[in-house]
PDB file with one MODEL, atoms N, CA, C and O in Angstrom:
MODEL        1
ATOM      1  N   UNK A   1      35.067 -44.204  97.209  1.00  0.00           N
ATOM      2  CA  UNK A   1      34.990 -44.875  98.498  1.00  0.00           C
ATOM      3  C   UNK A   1      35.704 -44.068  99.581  1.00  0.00           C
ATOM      4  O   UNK A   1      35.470 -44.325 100.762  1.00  0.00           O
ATOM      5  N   UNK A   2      36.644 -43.015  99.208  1.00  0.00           N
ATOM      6  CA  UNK A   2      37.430 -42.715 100.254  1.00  0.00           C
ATOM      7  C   UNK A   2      36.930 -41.495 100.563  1.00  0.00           C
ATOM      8  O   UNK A   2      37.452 -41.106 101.608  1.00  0.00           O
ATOM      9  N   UNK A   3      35.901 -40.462  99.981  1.00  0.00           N
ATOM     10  CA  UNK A   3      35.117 -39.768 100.493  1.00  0.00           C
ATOM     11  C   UNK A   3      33.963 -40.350 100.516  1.00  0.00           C
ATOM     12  O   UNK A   3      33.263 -39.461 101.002  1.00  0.00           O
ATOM     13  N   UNK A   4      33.358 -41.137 100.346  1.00  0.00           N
ATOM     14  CA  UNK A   4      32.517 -41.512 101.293  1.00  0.00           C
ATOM     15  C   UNK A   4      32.637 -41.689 102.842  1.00  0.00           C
ATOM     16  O   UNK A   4      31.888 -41.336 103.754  1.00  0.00           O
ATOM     17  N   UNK A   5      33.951 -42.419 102.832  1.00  0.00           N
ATOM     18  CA  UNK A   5      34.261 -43.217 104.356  1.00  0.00           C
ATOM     19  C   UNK A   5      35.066 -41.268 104.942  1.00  0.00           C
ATOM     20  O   UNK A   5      35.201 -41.276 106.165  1.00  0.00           O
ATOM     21  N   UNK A   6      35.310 -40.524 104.605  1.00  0.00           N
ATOM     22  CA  UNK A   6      35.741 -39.122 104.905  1.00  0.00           C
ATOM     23  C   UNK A   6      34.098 -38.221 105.467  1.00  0.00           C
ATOM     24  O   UNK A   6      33.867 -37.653 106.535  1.00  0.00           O
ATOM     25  N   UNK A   7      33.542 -38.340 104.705  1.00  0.00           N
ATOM     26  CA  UNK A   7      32.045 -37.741 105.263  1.00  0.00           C
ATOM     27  C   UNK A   7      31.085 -39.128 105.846  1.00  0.00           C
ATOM     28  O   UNK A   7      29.893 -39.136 105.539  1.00  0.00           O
ATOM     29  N   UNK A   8      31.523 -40.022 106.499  1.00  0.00           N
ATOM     30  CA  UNK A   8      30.615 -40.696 107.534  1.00  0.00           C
ATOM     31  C   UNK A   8      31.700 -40.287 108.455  1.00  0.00           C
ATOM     32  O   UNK A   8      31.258 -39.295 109.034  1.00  0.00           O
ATOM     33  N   UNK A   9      33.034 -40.571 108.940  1.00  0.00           N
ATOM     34  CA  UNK A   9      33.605 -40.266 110.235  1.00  0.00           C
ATOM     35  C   UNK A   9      33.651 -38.365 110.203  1.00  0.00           C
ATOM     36  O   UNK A   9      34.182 -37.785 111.149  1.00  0.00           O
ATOM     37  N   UNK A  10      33.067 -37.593 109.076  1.00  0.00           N
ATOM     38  CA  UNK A  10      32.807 -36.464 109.979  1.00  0.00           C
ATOM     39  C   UNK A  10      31.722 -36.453 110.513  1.00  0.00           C
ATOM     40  O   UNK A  10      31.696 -35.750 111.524  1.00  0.00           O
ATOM     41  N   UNK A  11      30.331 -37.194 110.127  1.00  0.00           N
ATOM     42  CA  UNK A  11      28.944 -37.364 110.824  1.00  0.00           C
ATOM     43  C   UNK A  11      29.434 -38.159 111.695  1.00  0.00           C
ATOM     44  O   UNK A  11      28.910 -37.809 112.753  1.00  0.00           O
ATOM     45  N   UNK A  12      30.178 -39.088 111.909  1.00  0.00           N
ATOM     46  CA  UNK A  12      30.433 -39.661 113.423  1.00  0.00           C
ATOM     47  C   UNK A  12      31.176 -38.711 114.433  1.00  0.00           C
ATOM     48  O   UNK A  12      31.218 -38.946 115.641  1.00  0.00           O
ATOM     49  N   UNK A  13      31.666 -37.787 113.928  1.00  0.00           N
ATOM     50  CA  UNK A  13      32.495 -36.973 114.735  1.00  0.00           C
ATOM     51  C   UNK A  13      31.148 -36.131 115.679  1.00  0.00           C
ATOM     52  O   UNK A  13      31.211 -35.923 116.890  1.00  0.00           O
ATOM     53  N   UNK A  14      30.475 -35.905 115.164  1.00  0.00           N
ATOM     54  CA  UNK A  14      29.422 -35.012 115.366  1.00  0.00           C
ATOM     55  C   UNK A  14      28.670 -35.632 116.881  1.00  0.00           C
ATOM     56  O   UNK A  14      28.252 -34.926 117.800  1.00  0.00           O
ATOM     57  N   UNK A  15      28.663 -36.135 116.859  1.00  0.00           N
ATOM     58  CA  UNK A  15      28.205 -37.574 118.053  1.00  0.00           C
ATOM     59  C   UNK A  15      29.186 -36.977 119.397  1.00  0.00           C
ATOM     60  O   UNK A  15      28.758 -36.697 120.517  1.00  0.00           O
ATOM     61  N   UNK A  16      30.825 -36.864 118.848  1.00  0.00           N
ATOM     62  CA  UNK A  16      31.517 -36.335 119.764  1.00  0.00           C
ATOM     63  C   UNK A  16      31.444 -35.406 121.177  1.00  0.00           C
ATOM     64  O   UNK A  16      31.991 -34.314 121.018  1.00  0.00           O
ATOM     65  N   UNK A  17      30.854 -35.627 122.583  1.00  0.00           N
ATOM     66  CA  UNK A  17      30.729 -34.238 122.965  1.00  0.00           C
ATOM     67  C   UNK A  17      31.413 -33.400 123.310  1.00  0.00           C
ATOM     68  O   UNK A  17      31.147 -32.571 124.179  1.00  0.00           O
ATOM     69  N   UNK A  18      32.576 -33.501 122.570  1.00  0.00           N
ATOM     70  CA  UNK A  18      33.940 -32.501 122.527  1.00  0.00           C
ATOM     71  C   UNK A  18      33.495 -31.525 121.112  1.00  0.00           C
ATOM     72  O   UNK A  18      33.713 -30.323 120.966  1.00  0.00           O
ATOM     73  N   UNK A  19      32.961 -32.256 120.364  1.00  0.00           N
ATOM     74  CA  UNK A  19      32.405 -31.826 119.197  1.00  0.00           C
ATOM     75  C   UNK A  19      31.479 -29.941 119.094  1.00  0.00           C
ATOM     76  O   UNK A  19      30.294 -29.704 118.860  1.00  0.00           O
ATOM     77  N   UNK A  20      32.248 -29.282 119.284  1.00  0.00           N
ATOM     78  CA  UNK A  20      31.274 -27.815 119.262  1.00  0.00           C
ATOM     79  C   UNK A  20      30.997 -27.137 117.649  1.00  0.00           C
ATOM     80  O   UNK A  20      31.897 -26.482 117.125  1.00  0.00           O
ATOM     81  N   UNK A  21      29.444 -27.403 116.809  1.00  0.00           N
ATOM     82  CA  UNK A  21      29.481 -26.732 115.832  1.00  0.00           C
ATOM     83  C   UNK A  21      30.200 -27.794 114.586  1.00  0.00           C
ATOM     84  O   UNK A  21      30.321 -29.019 114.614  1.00  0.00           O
ATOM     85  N   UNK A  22      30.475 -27.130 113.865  1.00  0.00           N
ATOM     86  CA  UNK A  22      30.646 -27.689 112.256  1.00  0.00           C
ATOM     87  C   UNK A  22      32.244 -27.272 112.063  1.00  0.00           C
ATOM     88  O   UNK A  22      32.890 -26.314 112.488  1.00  0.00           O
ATOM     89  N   UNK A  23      32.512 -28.140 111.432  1.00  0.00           N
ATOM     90  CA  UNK A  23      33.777 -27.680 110.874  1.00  0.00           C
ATOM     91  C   UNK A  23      34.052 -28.270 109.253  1.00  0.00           C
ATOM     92  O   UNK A  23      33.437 -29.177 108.693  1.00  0.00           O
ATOM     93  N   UNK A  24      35.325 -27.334 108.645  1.00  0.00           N
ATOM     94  CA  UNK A  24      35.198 -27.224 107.023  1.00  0.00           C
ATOM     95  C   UNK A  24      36.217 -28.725 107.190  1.00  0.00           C
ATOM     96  O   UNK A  24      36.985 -28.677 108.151  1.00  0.00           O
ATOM     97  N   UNK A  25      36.250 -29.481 106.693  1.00  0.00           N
ATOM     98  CA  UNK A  25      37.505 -30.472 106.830  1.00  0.00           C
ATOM     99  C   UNK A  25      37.717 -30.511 104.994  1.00  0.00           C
ATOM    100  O   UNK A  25      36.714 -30.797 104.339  1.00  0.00           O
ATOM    101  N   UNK A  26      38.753 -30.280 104.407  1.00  0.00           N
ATOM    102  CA  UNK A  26      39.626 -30.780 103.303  1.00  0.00           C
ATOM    103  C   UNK A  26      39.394 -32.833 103.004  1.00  0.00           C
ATOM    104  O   UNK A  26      39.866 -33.660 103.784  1.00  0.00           O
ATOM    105  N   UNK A  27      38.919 -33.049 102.256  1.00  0.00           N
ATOM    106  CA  UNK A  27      39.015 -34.703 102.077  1.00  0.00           C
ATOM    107  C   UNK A  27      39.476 -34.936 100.314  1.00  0.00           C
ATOM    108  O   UNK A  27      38.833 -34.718  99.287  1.00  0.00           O
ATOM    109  N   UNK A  28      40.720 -35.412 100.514  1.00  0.00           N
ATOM    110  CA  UNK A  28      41.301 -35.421  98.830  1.00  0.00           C
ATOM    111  C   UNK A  28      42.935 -36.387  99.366  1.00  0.00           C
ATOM    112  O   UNK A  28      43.170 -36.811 100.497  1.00  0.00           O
ATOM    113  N   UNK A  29      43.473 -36.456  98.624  1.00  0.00           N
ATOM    114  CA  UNK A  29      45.036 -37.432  98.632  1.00  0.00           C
ATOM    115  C   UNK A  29      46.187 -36.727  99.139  1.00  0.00           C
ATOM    116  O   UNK A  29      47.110 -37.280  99.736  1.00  0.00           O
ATOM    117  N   UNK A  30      46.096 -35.223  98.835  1.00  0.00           N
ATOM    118  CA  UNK A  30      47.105 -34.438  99.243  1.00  0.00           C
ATOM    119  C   UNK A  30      47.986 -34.202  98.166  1.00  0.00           C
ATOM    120  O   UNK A  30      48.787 -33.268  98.127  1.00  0.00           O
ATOM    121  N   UNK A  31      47.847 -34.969  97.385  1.00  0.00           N
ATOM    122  CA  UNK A  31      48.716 -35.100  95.833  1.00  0.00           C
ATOM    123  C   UNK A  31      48.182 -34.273  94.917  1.00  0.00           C
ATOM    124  O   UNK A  31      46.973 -34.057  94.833  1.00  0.00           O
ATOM    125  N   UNK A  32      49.050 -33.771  94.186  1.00  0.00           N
ATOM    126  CA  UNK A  32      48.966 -33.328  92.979  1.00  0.00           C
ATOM    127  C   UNK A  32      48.240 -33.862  91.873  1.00  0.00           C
ATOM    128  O   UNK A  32      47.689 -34.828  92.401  1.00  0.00           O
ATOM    129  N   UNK A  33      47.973 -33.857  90.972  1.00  0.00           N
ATOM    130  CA  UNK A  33      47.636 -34.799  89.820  1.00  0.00           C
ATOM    131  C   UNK A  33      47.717 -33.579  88.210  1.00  0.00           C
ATOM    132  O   UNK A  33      46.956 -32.614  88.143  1.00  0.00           O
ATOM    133  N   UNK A  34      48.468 -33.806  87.392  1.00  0.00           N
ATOM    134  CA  UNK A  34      48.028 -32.827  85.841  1.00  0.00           C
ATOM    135  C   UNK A  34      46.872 -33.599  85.574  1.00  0.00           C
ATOM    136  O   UNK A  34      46.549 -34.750  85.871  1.00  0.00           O
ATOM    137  N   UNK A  35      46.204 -32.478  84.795  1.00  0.00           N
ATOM    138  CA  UNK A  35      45.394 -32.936  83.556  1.00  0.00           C
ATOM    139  C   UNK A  35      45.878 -34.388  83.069  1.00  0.00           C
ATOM    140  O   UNK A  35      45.411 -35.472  83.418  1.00  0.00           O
ATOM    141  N   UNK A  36      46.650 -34.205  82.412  1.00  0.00           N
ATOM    142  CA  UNK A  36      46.814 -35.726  81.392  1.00  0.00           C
ATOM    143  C   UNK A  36      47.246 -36.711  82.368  1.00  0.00           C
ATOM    144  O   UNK A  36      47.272 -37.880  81.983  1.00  0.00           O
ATOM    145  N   UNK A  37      47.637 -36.415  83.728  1.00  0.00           N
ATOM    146  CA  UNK A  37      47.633 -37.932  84.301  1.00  0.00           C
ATOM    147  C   UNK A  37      46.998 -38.501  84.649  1.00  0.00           C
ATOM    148  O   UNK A  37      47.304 -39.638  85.007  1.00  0.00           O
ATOM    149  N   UNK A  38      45.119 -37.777  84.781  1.00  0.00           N
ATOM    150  CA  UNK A  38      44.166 -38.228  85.205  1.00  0.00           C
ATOM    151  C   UNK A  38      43.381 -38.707  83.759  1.00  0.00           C
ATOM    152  O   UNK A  38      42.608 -39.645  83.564  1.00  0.00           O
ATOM    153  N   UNK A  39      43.933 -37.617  82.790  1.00  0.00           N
ATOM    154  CA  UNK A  39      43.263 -38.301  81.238  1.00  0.00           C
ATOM    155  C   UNK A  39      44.217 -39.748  81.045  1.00  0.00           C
ATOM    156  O   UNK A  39      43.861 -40.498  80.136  1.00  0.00           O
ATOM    157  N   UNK A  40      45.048 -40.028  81.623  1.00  0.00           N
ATOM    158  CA  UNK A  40      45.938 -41.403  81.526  1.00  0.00           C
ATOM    159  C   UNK A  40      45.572 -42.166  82.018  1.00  0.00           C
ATOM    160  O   UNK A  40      45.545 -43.262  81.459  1.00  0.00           O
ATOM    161  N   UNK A  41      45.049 -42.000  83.441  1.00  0.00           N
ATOM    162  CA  UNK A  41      44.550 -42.967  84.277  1.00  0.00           C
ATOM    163  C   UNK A  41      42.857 -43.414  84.059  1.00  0.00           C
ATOM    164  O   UNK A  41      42.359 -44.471  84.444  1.00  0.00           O
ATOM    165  N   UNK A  42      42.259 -42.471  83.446  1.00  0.00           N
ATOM    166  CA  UNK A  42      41.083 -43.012  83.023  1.00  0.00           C
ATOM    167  C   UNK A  42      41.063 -43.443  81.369  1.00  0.00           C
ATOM    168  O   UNK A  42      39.984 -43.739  80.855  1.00  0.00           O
ATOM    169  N   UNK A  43      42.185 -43.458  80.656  1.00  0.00           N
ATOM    170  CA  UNK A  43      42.737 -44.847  79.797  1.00  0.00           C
ATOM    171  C   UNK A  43      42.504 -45.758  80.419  1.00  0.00           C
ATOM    172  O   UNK A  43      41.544 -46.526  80.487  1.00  0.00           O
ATOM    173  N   UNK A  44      43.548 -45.663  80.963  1.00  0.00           N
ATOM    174  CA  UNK A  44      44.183 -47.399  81.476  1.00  0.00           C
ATOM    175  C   UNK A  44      43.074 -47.977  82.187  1.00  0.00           C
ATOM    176  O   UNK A  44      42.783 -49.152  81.968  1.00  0.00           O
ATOM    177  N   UNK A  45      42.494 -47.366  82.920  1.00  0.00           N
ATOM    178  CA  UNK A  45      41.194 -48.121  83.574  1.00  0.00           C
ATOM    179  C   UNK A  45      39.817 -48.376  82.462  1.00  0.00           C
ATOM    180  O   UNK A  45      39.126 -49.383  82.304  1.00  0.00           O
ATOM    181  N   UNK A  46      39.770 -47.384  81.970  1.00  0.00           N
ATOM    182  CA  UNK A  46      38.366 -48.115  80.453  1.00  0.00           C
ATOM    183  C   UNK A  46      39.069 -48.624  79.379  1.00  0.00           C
ATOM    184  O   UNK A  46      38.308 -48.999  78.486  1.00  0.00           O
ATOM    185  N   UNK A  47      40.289 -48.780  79.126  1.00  0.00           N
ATOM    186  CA  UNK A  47      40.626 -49.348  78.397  1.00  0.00           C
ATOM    187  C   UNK A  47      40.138 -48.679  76.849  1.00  0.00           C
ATOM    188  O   UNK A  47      40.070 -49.340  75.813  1.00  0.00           O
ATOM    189  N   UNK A  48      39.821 -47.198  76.977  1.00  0.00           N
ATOM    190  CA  UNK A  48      39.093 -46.459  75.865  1.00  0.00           C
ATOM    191  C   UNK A  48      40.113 -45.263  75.192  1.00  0.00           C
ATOM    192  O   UNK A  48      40.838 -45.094  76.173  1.00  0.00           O
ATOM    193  N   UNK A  49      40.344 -44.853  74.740  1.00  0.00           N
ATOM    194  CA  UNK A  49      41.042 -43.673  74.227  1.00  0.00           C
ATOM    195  C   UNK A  49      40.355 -42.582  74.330  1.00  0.00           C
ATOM    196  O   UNK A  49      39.285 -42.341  73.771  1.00  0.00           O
ATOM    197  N   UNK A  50      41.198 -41.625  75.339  1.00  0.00           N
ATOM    198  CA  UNK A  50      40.149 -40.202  75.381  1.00  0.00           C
ATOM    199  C   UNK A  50      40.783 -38.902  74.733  1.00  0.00           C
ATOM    200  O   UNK A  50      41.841 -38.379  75.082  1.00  0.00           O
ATOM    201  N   UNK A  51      40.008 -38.517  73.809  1.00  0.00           N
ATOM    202  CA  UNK A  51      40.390 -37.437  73.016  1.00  0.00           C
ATOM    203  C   UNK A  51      40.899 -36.270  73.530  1.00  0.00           C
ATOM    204  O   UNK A  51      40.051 -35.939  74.358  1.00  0.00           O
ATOM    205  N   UNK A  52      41.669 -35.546  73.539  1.00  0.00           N
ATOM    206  CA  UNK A  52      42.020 -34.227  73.696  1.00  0.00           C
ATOM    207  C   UNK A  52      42.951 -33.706  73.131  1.00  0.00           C
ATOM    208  O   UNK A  52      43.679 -34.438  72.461  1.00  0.00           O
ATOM    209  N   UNK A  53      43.223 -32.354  73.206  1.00  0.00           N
ATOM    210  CA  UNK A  53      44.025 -32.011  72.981  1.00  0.00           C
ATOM    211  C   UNK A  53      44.854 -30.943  74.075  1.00  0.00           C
ATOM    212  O   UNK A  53      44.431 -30.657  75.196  1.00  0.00           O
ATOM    213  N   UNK A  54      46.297 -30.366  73.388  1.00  0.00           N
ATOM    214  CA  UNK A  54      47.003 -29.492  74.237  1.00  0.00           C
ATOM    215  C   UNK A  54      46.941 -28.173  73.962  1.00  0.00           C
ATOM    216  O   UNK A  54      47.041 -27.845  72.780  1.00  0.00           O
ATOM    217  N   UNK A  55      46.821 -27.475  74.656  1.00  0.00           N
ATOM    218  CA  UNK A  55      46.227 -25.727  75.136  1.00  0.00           C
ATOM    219  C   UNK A  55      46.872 -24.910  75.960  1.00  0.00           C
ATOM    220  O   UNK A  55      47.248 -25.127  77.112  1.00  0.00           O
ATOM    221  N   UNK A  56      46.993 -23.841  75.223  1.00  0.00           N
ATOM    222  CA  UNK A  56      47.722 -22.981  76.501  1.00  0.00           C
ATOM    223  C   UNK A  56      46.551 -22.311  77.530  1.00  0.00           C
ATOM    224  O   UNK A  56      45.367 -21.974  77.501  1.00  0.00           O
ATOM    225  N   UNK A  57      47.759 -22.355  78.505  1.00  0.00           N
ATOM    226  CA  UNK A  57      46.083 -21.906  79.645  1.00  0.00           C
ATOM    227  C   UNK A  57      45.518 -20.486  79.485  1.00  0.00           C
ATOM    228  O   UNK A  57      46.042 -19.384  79.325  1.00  0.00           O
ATOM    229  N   UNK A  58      43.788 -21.087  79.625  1.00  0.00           N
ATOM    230  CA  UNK A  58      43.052 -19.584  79.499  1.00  0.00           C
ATOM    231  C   UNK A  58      43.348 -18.481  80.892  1.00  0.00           C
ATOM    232  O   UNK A  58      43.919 -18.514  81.982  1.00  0.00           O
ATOM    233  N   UNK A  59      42.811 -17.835  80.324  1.00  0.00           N
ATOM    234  CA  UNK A  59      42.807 -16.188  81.743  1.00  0.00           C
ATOM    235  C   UNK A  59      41.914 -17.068  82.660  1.00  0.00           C
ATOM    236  O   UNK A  59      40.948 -17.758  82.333  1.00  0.00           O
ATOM    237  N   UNK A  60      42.628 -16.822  84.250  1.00  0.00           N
ATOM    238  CA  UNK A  60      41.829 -17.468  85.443  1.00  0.00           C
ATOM    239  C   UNK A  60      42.486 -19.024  85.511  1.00  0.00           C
ATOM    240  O   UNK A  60      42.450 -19.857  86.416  1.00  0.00           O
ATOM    241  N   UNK A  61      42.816 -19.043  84.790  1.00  0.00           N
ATOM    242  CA  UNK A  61      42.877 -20.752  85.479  1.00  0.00           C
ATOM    243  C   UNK A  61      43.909 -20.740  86.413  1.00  0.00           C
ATOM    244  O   UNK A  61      44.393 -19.639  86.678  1.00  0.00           O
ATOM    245  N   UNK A  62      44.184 -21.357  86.760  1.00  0.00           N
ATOM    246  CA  UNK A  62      45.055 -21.903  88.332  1.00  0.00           C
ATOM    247  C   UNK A  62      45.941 -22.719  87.957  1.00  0.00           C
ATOM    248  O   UNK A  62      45.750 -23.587  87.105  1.00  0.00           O
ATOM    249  N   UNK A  63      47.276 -22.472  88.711  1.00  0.00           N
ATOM    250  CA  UNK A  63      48.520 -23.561  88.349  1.00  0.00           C
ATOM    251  C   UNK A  63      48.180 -24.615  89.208  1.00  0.00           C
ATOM    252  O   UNK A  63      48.729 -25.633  88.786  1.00  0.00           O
ATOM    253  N   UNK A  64      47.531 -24.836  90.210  1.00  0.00           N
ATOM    254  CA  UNK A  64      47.731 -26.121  91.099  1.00  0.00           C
ATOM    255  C   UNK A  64      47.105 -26.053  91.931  1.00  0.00           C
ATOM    256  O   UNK A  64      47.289 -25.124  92.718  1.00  0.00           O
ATOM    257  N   UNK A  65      45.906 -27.144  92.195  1.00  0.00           N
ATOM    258  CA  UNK A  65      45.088 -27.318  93.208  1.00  0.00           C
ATOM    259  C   UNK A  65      45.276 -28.555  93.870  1.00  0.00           C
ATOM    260  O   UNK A  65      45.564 -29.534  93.182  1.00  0.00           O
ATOM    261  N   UNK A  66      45.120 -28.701  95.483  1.00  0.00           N
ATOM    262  CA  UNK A  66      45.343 -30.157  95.920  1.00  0.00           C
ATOM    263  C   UNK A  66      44.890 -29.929  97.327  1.00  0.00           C
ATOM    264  O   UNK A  66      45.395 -28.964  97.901  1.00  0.00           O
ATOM    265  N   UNK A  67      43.872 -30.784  98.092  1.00  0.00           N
ATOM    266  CA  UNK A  67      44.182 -30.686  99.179  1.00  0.00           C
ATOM    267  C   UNK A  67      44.473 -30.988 100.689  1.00  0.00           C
ATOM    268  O   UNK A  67      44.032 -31.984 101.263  1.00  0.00           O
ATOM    269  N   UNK A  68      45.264 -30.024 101.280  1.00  0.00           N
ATOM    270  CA  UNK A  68      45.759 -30.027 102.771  1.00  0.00           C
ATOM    271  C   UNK A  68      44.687 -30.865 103.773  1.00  0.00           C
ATOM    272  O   UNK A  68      43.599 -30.425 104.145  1.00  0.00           O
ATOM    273  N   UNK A  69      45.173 -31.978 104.066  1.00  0.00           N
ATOM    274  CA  UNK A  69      44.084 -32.665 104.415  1.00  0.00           C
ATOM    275  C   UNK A  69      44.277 -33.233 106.350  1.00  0.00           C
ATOM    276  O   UNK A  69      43.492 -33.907 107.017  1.00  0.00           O
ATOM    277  N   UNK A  70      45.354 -32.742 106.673  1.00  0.00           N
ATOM    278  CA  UNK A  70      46.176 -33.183 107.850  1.00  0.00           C
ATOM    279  C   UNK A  70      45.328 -32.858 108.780  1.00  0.00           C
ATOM    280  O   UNK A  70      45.518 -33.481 109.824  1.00  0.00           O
ATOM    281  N   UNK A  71      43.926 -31.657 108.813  1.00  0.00           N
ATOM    282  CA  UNK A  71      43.358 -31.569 109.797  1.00  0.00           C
ATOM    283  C   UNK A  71      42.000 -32.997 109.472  1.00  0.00           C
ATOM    284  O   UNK A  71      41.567 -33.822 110.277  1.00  0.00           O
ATOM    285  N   UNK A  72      41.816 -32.893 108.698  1.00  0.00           N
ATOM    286  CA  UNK A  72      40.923 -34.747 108.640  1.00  0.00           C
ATOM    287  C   UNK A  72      41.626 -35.806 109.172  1.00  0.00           C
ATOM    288  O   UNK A  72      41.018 -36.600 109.890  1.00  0.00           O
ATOM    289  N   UNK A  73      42.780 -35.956 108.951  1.00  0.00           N
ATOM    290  CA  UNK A  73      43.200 -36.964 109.778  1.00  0.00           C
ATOM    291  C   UNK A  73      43.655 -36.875 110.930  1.00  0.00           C
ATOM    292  O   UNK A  73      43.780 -37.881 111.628  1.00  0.00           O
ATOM    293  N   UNK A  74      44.054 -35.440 111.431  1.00  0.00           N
ATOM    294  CA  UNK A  74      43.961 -35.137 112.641  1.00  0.00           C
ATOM    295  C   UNK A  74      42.846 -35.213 113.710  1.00  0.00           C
ATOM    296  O   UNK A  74      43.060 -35.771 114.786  1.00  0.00           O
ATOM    297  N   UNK A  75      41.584 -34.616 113.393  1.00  0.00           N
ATOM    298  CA  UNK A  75      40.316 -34.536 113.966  1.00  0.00           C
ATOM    299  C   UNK A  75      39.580 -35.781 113.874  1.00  0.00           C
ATOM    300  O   UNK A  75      38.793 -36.117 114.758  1.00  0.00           O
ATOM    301  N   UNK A  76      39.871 -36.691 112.526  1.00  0.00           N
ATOM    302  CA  UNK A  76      38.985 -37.278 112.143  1.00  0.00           C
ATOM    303  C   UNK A  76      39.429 -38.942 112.532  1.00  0.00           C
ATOM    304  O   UNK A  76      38.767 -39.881 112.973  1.00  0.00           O
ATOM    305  N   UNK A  77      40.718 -38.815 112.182  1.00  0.00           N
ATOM    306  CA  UNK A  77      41.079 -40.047 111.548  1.00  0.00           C
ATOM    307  C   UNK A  77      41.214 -40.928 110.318  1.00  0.00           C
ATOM    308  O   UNK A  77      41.518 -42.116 110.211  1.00  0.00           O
ATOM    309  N   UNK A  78      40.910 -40.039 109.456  1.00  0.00           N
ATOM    310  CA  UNK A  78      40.436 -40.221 108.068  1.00  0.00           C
ATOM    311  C   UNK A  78      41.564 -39.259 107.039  1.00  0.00           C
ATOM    312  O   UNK A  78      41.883 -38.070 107.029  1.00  0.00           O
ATOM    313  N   UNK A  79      41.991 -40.593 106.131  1.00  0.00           N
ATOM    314  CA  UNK A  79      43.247 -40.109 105.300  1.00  0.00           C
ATOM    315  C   UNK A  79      42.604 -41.046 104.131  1.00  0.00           C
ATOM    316  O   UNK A  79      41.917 -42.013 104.461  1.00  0.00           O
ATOM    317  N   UNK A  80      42.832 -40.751 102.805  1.00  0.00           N
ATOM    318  CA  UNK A  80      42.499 -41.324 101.654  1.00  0.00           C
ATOM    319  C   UNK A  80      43.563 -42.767 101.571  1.00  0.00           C
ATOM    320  O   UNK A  80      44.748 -42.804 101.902  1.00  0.00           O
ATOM    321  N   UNK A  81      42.993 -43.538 101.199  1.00  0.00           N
ATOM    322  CA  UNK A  81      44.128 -45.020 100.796  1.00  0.00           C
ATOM    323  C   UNK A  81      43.815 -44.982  99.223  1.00  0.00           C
ATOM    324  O   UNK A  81      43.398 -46.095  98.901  1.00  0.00           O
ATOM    325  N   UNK A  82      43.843 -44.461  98.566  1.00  0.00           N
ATOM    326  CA  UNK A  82      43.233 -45.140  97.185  1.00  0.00           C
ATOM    327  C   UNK A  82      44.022 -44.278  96.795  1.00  0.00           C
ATOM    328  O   UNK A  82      44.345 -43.201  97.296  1.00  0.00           O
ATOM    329  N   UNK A  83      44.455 -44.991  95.498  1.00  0.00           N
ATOM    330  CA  UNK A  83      45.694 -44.252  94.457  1.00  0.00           C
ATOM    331  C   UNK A  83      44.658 -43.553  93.249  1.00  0.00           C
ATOM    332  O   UNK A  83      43.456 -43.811  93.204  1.00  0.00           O
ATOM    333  N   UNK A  84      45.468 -42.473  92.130  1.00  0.00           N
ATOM    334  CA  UNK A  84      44.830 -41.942  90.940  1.00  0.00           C
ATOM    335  C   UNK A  84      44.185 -43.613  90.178  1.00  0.00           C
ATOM    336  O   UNK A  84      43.075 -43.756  89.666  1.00  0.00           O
ATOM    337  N   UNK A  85      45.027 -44.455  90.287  1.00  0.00           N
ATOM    338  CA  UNK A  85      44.390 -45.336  89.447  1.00  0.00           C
ATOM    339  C   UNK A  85      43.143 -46.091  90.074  1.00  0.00           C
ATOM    340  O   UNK A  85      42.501 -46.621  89.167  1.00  0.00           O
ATOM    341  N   UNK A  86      42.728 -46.258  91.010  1.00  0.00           N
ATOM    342  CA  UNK A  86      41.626 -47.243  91.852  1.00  0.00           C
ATOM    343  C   UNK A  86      40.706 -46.485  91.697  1.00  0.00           C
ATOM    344  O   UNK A  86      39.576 -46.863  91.386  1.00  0.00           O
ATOM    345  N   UNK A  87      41.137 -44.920  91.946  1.00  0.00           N
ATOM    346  CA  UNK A  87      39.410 -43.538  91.728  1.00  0.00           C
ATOM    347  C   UNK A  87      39.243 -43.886  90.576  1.00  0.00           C
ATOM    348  O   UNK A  87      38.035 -43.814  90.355  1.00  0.00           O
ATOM    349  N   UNK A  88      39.905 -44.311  89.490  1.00  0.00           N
ATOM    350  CA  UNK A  88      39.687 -43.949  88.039  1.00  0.00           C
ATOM    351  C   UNK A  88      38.907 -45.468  87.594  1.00  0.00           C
ATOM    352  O   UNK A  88      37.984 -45.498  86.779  1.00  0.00           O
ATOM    353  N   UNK A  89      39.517 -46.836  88.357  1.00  0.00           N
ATOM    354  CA  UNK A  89      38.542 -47.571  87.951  1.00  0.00           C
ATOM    355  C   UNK A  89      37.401 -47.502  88.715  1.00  0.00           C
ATOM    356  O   UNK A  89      36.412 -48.169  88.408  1.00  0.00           O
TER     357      UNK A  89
ENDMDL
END
């Protein structure tokens, strides 16, 4: 729900006639999240047990992705309200 409502106020932005061209906007919580807290949170919401296991990281992977979202709510007005657990149910 909270990118949804993130990509209609950038198509409303567009309407803007301050509005010149396209722009990249970031739409996410700004938060962090590991692996297993999102394999936790989609527990607790299906109420299912999800298998995995623990791994050391392969070549390429990335310590931490999240993102900078201050120009969406700057331009836009649009900031995420929904916690890891509400995406997950």
């Amino acid at each position: 729900m909270d990118l949804a409502a993130g990509h209609v106020a950038a198509v409303q932005k567009l309407s803007d006639p301050q509005c010149i061209g396209w722009r990249p906007y970031n739409l996410g919580t700004g938060s962090a999240h590991t692996v297993l807290e999102v394999v936790n949170a989609f527990e607790r919401a299906s109420g299912k047990k999800i298998p995995y296991k623990i791994a050391s990281r392969r070549e390429g992977d990335i310590t931490s992705s999240y993102a900078d979202c201050s120009k969406a709510k700057t331009d836009l007005g649009w900031e995420a309200s929904r916690s890891l657990e509400d995406m997950c149910e």
